[in-house]
Kinemage of the C-alpha trace (Angstrom):
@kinemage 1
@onewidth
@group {chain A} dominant
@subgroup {mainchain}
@vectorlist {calphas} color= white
{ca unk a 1} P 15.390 4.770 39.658
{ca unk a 2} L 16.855 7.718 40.318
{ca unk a 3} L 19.089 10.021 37.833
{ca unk a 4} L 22.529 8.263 39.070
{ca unk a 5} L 21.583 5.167 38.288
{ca unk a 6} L 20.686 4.596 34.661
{ca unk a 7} L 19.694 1.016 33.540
{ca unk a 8} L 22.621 1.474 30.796
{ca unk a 9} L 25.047 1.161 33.355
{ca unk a 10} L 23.618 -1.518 35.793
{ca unk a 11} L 21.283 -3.951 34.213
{ca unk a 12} L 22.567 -7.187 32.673
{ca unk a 13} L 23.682 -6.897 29.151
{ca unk a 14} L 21.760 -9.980 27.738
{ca unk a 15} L 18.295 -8.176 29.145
{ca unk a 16} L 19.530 -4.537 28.800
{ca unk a 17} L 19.871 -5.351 24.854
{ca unk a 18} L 17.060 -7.072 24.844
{ca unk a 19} L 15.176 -4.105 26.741
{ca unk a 20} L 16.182 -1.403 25.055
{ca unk a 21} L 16.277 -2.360 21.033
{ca unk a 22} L 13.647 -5.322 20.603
{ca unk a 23} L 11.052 -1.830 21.001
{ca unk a 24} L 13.095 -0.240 18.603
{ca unk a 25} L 13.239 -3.028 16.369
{ca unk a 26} L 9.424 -3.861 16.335
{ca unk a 27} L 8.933 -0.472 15.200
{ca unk a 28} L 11.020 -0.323 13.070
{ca unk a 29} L 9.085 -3.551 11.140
{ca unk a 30} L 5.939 -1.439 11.403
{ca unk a 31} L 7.923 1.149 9.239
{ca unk a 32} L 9.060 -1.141 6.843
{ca unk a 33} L 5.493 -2.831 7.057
{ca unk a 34} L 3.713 0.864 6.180
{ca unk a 35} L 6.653 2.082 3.290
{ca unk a 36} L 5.572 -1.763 1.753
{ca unk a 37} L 1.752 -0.930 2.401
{ca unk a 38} L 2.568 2.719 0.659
{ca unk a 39} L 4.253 0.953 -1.733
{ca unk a 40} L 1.256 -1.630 -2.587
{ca unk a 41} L -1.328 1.076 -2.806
{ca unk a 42} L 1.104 3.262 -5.520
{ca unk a 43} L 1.454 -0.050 -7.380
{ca unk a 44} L -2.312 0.537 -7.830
{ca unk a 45} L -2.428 2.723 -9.478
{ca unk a 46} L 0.067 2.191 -12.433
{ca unk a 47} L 3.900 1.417 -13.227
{ca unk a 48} L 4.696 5.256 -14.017
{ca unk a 49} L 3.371 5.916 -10.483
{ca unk a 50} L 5.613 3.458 -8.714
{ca unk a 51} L 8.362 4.495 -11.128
{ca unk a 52} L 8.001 8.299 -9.670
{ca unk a 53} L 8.407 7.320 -6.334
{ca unk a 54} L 11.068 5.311 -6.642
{ca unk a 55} L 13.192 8.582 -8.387
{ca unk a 56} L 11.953 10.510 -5.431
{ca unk a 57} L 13.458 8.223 -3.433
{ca unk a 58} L 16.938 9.779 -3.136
{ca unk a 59} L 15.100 12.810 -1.762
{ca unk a 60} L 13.620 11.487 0.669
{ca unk a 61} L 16.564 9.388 1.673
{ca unk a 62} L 18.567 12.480 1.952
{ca unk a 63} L 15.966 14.262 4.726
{ca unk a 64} L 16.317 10.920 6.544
{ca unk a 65} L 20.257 11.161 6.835
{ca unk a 66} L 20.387 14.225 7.666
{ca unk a 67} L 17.924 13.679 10.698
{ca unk a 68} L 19.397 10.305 11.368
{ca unk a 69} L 23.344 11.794 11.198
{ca unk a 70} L 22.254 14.543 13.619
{ca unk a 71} L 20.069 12.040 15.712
{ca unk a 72} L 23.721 9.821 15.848
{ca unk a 73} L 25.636 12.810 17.032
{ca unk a 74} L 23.112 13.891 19.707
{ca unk a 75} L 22.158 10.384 20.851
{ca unk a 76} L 26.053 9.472 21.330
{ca unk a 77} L 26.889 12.935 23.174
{ca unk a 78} L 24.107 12.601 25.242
{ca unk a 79} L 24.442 9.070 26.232
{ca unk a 80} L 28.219 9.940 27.017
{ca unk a 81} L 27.193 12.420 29.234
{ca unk a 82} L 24.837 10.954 31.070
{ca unk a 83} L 27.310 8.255 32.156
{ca unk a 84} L 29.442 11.152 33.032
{ca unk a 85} L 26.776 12.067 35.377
{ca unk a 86} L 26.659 15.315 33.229
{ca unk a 87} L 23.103 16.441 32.945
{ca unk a 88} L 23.127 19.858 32.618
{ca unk a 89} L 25.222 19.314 29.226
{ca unk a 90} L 22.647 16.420 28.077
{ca unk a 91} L 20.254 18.999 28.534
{ca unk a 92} L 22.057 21.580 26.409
{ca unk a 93} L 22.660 19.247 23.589
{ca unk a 94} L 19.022 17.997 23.378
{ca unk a 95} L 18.314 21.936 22.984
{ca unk a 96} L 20.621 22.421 20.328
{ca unk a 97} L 19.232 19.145 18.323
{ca unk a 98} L 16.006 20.847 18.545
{ca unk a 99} L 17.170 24.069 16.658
{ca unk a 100} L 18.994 22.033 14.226
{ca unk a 101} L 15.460 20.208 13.367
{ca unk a 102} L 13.593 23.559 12.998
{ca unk a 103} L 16.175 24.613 10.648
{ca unk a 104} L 16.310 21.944 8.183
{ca unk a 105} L 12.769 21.782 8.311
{ca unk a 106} L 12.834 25.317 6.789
{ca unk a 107} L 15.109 24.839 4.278
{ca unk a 108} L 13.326 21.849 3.047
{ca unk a 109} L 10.028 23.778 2.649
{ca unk a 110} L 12.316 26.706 0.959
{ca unk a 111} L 13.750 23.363 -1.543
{ca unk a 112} L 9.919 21.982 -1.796
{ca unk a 113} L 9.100 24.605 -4.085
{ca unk a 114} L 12.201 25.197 -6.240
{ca unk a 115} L 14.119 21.525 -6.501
{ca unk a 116} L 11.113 18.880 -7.566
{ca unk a 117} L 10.288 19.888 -11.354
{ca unk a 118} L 14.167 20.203 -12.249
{ca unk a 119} L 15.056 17.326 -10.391
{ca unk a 120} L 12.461 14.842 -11.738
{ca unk a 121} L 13.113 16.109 -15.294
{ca unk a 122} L 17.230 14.943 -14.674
{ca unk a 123} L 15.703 11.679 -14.264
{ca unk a 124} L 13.294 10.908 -16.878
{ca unk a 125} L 11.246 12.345 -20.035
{ca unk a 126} L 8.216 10.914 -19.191
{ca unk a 127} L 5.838 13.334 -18.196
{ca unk a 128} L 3.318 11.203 -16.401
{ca unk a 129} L 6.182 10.117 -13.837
{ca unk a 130} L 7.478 13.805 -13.495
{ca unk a 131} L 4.290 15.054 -12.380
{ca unk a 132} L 3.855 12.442 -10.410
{ca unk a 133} L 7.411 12.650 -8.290
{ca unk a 134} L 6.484 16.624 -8.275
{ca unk a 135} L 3.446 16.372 -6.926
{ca unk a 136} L 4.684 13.706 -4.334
{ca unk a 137} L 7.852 15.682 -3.493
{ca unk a 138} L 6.337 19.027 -2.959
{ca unk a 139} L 4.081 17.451 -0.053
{ca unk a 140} L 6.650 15.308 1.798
{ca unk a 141} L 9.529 18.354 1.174
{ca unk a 142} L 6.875 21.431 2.291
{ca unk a 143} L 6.156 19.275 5.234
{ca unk a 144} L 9.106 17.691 6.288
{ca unk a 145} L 9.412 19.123 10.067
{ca unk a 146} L 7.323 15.917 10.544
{ca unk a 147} L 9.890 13.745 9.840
{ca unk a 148} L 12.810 15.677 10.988
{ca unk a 149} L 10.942 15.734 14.554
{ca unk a 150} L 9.796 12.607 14.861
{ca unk a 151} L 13.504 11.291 14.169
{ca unk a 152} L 14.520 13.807 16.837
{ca unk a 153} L 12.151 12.810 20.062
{ca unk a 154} L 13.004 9.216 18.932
{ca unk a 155} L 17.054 9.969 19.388
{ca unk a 156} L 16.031 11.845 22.515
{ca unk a 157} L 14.328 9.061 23.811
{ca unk a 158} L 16.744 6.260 22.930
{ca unk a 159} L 19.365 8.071 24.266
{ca unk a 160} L 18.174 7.460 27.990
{ca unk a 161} L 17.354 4.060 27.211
{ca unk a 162} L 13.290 4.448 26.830
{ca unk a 163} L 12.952 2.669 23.616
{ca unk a 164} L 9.528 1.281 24.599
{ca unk a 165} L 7.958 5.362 24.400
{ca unk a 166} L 9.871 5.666 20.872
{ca unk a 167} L 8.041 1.977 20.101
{ca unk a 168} L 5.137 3.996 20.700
{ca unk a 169} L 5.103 7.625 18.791
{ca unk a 170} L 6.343 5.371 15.752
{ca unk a 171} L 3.705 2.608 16.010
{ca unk a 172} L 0.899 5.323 16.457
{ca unk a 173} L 2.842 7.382 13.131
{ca unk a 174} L 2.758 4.223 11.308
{ca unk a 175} L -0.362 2.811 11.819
{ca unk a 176} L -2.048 5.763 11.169
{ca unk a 177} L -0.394 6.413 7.555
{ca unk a 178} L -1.867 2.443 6.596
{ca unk a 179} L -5.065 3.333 7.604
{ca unk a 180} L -4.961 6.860 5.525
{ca unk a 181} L -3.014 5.510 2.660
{ca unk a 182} L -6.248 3.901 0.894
{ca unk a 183} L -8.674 6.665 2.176
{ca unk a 184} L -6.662 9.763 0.196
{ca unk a 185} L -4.899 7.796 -2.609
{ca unk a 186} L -8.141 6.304 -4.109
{ca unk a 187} L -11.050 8.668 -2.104
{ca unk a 188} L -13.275 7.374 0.372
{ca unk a 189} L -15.801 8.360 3.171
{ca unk a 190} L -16.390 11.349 0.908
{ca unk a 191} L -13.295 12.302 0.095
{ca unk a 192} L -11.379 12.950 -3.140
{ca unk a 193} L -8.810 10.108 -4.895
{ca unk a 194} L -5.489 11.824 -4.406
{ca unk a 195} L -3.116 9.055 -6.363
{ca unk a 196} L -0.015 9.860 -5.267
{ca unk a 197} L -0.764 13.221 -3.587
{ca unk a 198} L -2.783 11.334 -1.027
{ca unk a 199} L 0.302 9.077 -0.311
{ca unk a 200} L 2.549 11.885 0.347
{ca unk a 201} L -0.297 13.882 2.641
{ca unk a 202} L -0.853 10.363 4.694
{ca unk a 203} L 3.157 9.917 5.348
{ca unk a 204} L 3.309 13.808 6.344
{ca unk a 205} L 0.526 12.738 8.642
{ca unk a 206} L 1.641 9.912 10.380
{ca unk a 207} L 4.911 11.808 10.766
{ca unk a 208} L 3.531 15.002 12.157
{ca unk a 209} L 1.296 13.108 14.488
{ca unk a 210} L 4.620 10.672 15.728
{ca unk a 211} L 6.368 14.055 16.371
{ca unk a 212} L 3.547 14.982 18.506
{ca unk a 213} L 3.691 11.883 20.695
{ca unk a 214} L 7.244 12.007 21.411
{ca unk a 215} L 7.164 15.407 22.255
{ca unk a 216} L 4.067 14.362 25.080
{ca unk a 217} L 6.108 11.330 26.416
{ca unk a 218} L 9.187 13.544 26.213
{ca unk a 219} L 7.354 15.787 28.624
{ca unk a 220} L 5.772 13.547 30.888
{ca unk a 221} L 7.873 10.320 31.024
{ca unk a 222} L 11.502 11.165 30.631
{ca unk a 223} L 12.817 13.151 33.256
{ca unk a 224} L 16.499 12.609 32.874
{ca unk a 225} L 16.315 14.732 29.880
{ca unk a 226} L 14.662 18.071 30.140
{ca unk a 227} L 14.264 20.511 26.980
{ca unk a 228} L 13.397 24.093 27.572
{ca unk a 229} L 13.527 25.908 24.263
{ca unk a 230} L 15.673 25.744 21.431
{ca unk a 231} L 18.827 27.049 21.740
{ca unk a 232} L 22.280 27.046 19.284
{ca unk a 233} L 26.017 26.547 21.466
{ca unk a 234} L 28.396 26.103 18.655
{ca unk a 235} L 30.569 24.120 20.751
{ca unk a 236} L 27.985 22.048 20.819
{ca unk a 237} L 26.682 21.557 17.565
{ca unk a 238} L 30.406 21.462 16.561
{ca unk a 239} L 30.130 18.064 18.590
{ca unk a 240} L 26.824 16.758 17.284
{ca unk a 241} L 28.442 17.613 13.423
{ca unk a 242} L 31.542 15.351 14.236
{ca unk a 243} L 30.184 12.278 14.918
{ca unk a 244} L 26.829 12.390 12.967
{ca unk a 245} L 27.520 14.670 9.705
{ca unk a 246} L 29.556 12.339 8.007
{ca unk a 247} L 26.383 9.795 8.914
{ca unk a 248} L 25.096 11.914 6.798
{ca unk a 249} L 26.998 12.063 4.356
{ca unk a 250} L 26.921 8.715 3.974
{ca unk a 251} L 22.848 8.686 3.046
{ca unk a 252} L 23.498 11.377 0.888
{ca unk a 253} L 26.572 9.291 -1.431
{ca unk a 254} L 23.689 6.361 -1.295
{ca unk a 255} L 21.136 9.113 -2.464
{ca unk a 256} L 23.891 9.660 -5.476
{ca unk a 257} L 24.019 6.135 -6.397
{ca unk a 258} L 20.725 5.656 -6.596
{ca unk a 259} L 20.138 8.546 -8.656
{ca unk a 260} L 22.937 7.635 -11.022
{ca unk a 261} L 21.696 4.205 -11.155
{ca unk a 262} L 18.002 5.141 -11.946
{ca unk a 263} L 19.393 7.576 -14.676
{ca unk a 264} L 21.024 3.868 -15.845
{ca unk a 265} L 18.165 1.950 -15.939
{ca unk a 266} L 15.775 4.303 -17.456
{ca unk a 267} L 17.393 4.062 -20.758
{ca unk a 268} L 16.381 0.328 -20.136
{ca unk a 269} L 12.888 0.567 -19.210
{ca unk a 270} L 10.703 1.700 -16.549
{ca unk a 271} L 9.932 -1.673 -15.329
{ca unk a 272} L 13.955 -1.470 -14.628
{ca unk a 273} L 13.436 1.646 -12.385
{ca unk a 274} L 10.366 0.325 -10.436
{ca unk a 275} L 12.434 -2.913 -10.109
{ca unk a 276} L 15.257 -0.872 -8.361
{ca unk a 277} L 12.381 0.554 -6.106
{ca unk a 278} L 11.229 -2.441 -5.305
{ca unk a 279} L 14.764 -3.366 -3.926
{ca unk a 280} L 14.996 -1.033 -1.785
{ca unk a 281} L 11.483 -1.062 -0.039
{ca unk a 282} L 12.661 -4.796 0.470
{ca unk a 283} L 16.022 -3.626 1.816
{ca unk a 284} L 14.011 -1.145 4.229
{ca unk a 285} L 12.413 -4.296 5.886
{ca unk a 286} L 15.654 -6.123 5.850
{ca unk a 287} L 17.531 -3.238 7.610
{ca unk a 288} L 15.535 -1.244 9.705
{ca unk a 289} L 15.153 -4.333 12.276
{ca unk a 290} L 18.945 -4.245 12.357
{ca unk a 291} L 19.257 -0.795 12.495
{ca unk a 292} L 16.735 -1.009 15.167
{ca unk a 293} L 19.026 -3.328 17.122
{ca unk a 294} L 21.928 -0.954 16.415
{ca unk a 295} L 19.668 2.068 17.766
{ca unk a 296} L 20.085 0.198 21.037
{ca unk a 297} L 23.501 -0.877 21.279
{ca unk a 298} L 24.355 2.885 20.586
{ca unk a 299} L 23.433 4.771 23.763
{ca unk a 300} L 24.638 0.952 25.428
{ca unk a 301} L 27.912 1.326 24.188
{ca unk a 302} L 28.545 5.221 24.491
{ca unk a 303} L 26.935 5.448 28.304
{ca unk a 304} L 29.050 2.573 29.245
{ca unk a 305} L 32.321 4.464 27.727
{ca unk a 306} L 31.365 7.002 29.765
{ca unk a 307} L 30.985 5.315 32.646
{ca unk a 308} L 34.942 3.454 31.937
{ca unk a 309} L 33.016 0.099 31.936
{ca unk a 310} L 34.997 -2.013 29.588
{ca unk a 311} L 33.551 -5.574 30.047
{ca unk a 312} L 30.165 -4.249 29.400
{ca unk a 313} L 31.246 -2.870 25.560
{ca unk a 314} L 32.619 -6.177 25.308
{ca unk a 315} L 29.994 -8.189 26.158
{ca unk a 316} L 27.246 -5.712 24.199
{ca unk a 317} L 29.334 -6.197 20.937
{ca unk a 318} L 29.594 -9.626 20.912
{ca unk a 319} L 26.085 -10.394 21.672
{ca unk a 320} L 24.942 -7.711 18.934
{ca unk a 321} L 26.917 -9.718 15.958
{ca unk a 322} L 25.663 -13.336 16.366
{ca unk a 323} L 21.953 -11.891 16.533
{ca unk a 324} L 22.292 -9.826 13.641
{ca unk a 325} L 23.732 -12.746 11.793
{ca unk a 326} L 20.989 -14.942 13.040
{ca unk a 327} L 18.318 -12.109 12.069
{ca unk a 328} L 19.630 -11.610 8.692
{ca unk a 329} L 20.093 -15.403 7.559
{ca unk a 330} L 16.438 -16.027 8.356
{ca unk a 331} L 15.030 -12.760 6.580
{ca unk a 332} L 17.681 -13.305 3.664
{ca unk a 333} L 16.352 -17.019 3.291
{ca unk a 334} L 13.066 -16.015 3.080
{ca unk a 335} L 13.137 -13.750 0.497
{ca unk a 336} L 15.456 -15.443 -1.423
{ca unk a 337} L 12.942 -18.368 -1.898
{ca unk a 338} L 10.109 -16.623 -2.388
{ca unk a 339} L 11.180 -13.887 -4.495
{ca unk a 340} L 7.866 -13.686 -6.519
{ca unk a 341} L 5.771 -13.645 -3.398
{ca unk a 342} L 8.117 -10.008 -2.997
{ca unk a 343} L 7.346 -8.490 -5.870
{ca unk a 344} L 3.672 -9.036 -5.829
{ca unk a 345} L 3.651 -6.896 -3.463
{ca unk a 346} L 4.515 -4.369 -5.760
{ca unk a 347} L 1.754 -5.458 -8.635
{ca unk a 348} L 5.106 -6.311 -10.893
{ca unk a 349} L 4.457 -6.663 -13.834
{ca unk a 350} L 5.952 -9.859 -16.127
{ca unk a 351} L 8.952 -7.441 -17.246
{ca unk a 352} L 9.517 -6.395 -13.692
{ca unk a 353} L 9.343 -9.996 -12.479
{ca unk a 354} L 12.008 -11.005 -14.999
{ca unk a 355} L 14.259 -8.403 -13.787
{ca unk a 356} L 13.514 -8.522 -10.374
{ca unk a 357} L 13.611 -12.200 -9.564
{ca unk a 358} L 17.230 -12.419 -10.052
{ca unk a 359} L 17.808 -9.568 -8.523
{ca unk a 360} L 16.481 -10.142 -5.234
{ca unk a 361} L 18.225 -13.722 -5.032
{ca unk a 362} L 21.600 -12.017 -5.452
{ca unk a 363} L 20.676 -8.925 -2.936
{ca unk a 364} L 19.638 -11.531 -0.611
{ca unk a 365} L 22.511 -13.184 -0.008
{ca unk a 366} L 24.407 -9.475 0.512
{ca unk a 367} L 22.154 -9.006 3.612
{ca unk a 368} L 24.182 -11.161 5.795
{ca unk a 369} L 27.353 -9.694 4.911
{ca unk a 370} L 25.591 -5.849 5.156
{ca unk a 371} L 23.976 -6.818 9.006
{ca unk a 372} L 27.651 -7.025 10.124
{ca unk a 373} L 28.780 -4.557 8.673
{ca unk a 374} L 25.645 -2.125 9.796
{ca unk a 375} L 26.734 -3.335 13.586
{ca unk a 376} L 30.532 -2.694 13.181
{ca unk a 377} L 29.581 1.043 11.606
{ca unk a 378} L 27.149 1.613 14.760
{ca unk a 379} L 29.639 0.692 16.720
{ca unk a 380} L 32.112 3.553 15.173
{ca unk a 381} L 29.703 5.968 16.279
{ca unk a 382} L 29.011 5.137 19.779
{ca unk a 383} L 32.741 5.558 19.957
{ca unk a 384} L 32.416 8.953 18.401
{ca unk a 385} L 33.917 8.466 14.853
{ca unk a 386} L 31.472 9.374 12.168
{ca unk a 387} L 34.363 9.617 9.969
{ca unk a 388} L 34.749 5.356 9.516
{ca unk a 389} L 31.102 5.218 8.830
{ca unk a 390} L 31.905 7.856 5.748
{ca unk a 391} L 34.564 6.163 4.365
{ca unk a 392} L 32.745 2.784 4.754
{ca unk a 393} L 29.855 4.435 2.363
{ca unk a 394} L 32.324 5.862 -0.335
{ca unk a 395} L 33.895 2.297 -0.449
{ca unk a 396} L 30.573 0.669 -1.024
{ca unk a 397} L 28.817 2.680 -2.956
{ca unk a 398} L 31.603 4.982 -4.863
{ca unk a 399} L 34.382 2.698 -5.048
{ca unk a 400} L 32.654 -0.666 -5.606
{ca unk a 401} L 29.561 -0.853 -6.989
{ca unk a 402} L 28.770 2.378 -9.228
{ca unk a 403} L 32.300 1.088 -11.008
{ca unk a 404} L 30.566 -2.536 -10.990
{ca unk a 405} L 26.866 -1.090 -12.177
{ca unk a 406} L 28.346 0.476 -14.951
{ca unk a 407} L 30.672 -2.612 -16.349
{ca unk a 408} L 27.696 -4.907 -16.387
{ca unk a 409} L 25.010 -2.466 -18.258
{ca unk a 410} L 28.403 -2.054 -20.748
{ca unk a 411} L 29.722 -5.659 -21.217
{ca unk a 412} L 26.700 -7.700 -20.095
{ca unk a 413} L 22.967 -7.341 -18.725
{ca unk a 414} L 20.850 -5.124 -16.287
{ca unk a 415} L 21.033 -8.623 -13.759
{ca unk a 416} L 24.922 -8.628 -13.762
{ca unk a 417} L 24.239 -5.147 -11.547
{ca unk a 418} L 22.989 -6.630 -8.745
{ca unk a 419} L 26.346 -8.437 -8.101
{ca unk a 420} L 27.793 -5.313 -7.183
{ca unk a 421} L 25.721 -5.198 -3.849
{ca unk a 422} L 27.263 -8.539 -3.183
{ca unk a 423} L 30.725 -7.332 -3.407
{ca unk a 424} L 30.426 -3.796 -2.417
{ca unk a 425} L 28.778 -5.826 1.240
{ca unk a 426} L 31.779 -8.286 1.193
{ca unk a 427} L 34.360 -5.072 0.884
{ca unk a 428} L 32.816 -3.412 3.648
{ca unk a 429} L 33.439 -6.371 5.918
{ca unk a 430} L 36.864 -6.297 5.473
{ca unk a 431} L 36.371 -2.624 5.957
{ca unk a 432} L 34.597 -3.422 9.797
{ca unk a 433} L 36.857 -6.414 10.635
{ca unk a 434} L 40.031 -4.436 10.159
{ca unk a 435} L 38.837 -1.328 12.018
{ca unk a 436} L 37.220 -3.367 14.977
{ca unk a 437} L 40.895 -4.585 14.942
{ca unk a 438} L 42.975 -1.361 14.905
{ca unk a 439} L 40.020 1.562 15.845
{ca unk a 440} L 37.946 -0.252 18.844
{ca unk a 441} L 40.547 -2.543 20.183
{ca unk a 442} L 42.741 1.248 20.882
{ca unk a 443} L 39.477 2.845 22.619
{ca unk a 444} L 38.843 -0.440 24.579
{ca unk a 445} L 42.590 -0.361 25.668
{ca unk a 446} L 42.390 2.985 26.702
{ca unk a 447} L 40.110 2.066 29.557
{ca unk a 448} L 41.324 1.151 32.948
């Protein structure tokens, strides 16, 4: 296949979709599999440990969205380009998303040794979870240019369509933090029980070592994209910013609820905090499939833009909806009959279990309504509006269900807050319907 002719462009959208996200999404269940597998091993060792990592939490989500928004923005320009036929400015932006990685990973090692004490102690007074989160968040913060290139060779792959090699450098960066999770948290072949220090320096690990791969495959397997040293065009970067900061913006207003609503729930209880974590680490392996899928239909939808290729879009979007709504029902089913098979997972504890039980029966119904609305936001951005996305995010999160959180811990019980993920999914559907409607339907028009 030669540079002109990109499989984004010419292969059959059924098999192209198929192609390029069922790699992404099969990794993406060996994250969620290892963040559950971290997860079990914390629950280990006690509540308060659990507890501490689900306050750190918002941290961590935050270095995420900020690689993830700039990994939006770089995937989409790139993508564009290259169904322009534009390499040399493909090449430029991969550059530029290089430098941006290098520099948050130095600000995050700066933050690693000023923001974990103070922010743990916002959260709770109990000193075993502080020094827990600190000791966790010093080790994933100091080393965070593992995550923040691994998320950028995967974007860099994905863009040209070679999901299969980011399949890879996150399957080798998974599996290897479940087989060092055990080994450092409770010490063997040797070596010292770490507790949670070991589960931070195993996910560094993995990370670094998924970086690594990338980078090799990068090199050797994908030639339509060649890096040469990091470089900053503000022109450029301008670009990246516009469609994938408000991305991020978006995981740092979730970051915000979820530190506002584990500042609620810890005048509850702890088993009310690890109960929140364990709703997320079950969201992680509802959503990362999806978001898997919507990794693919990304670079799909903004080559093919490019390119002026109308029907394609079409046919891409449609197909991406009914399989996220078939994905979602099945997963959503499952957990909401088994709910206490979940939460094992997590050694809950009979408190937890009475708090989390409900909770993931109402979450689980959400998940339908949230796939949708995860593949109309994806959609935004392959179309180069990161701005929708934002305002999608300060509806859910600001608008609906911090308001909702708060009126049921007020006037009723900790399980009336779960209906606010129900409603804040529902409002966001609207929120996708009507812009698919207004947005989308004017870009699609535009073509020829």
């Amino acid at each position: 296949m030669t540079l002109e002719e990109n499989k984004l462009g010419v292969m059959p959208i059924g098999k192209l979709l198929f192609q390029v996200s069922f790699p992404i999404v099969i990794s993406m269940l060996i994250q969620s599999l290892y963040n559950l597998v971290d997860s079990y091993y914390i629950g280990k060792i006690n509540e308060a440990a659990f507890s501490a990592i689900s306050i750190a939490f918002p941290i961590q989500n935050i270095m995420i969205g900020i690689g993830v928004g700039t990994g939006v923005g770089m995937n989409a320009l790139i993508s564009r380009h290259l169904g322009e036929k534009n390499f040399e400015e493909s090449n430029r932006t991969a550059e530029n998303g290089l430098f941006l990685a290098i520099i948050y990973s130095i600000i995050f090692f700066i933050l690693s040794r000023i923001l974990p004490s103070a922010y743990l102690n916002s959260q709770t007074t109990d000193k075993m979870i502080v020094d827990y989160g600190v000791h966790y968040l010093q080790i994933v913060m100091g080393f965070s240019f593992g995550v923040f290139l691994q998320i950028y060779m995967e974007r860099i792959l994905q863009s040209t369509g070679r999901t299969v090699l980011t399949m890879i450098t996150q399957l080798i960066g998974a599996i290897l933090n479940i087989i060092l999770d055990p080994i450092f948290i409770f010490g063997k072949y040797g070596l010292p029980a770490m507790g949670v220090r070991g589960a931070a320096i195993a996910t560094v690990t993995g990370q670094i070592v998924g970086a690594c791969c990338g980078f090799i495959l990068q090199h050797t397997l994908n030639k339509e994209i060649t890096i040469k040293s990091p470089r900053a065009d503000g022109y450029i970067i301008k670009d990246i910013f516009k469609v994938g900061f408000p991305s991020t913006i978006a995981f740092t207003i979730q970051s915000f609820t979820i530190y506002v609503l584990n500042a609620m729930l810890a005048k509850i209880s702890t088993s009310a905090v690890a109960a929140l974590g364990a709703y997320f680490k079950v969201q992680s392996l509802v959503f990362l499939p999806i978001f898997g899928l919507n990794n693919g239909i990304v670079p799909i939808i903004a080559y093919n833009y490019g390119a002026e290729q109308k029907d394609r879009i079409i046919e891409v979007m449609k197909l991406a909806f009914k399989v996220v709504i078939l994905m979602t029902i099945i997963i959503a089913g499952g957990i909401f009959i088994f709910p206490e098979k979940v939460l094992s997972i997590f050694s809950a504890t009979d408190e937890m279990l009475k708090i989390g039980v409900p909770m993931l029966k109402i979450c689980a119904t959400s998940y339908i309504f949230a796939g949708i609305s995860i593949v109309g936001i994806s959609i935004f951005q392959a179309f180069g509006n990161g701005m929708l996305p934002l305002l999608d995010s300060i509806l859910r999160q600001i608008i609906v269900l911090l308001p909702v959180a708060y009126i049921a811990l007020k006037y009723f019980s900790v399980n009336e807050i779960w209906y606010g993920y129900l409603i804040a999914e529902i409002s966001s559907v609207i929120f996708v319907a009507y812009f698919m409607n207004t947005f989308v339907r004017r870009k699609l028009e535009r073509i020829k």
